[in-house]
N, C-alpha and C positions, 0 to 999 in steps of 0.2 A: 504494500500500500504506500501511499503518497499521497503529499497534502498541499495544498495550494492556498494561499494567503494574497487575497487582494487587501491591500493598505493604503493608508493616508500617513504622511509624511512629519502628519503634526498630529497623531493619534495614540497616547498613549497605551490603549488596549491592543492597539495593531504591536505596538513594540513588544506587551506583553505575550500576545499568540506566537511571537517568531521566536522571539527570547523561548519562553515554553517549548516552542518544537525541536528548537538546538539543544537546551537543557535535558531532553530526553532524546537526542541525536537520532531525532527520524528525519525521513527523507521529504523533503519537501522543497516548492520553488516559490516566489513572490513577486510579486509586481506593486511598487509603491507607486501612488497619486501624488500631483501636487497640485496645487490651487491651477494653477493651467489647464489641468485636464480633469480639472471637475465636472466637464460635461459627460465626458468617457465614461467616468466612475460614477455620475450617476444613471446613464445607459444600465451597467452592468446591476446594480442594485434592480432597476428593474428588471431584469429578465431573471434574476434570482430570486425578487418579489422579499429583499431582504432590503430594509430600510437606513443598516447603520455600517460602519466599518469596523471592526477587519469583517471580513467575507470569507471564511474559510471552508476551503472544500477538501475532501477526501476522494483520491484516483485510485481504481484498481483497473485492471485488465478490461472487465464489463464494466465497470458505468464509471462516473461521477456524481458524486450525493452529497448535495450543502449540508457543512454540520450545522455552521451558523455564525455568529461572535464567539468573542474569546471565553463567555463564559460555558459557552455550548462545547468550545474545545475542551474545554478544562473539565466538563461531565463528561462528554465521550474520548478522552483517554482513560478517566476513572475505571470507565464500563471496559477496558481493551486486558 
């Protein structure tokens, strides 16, 4: 598995979900926002129908599955 971190630049929860991922040296990649592309970032919020940042997803082989925010990461590694 593999995880995916869209972020915002000035977001302390986004620091805290990547910090989190390293600190448990899982595999994951991210793409940070900055005020420039806040149109982009919030495109993608909509098609994920998730309203805040980090945006973090979970990759396997078959799918990709929103977990959520940082706090959703932090109960679904609990559950792993």
């Amino acid at each position: 598995m593999k995880y995916f971190v869209f972020s915002r630049n000035d977001c302390p929860y986004c620091d805290d979900a990547i910090k989190l991922l390293k600190d448990k040296n899982l595999n994951f990649d991210s793409v940070v926002f900055y005020e420039e592309h806040k149109s982009i970032l919030s495109e993608i919020k909509k098609c994920y129908e998730w309203p805040t940042v980090p945006i973090v997803l979970s990759i396997t082989d078959k799918e990709t599955s929103l977990i959520g925010g940082y706090t959703d990461l932090v109960e679904h590694l609990k559950n792993e």
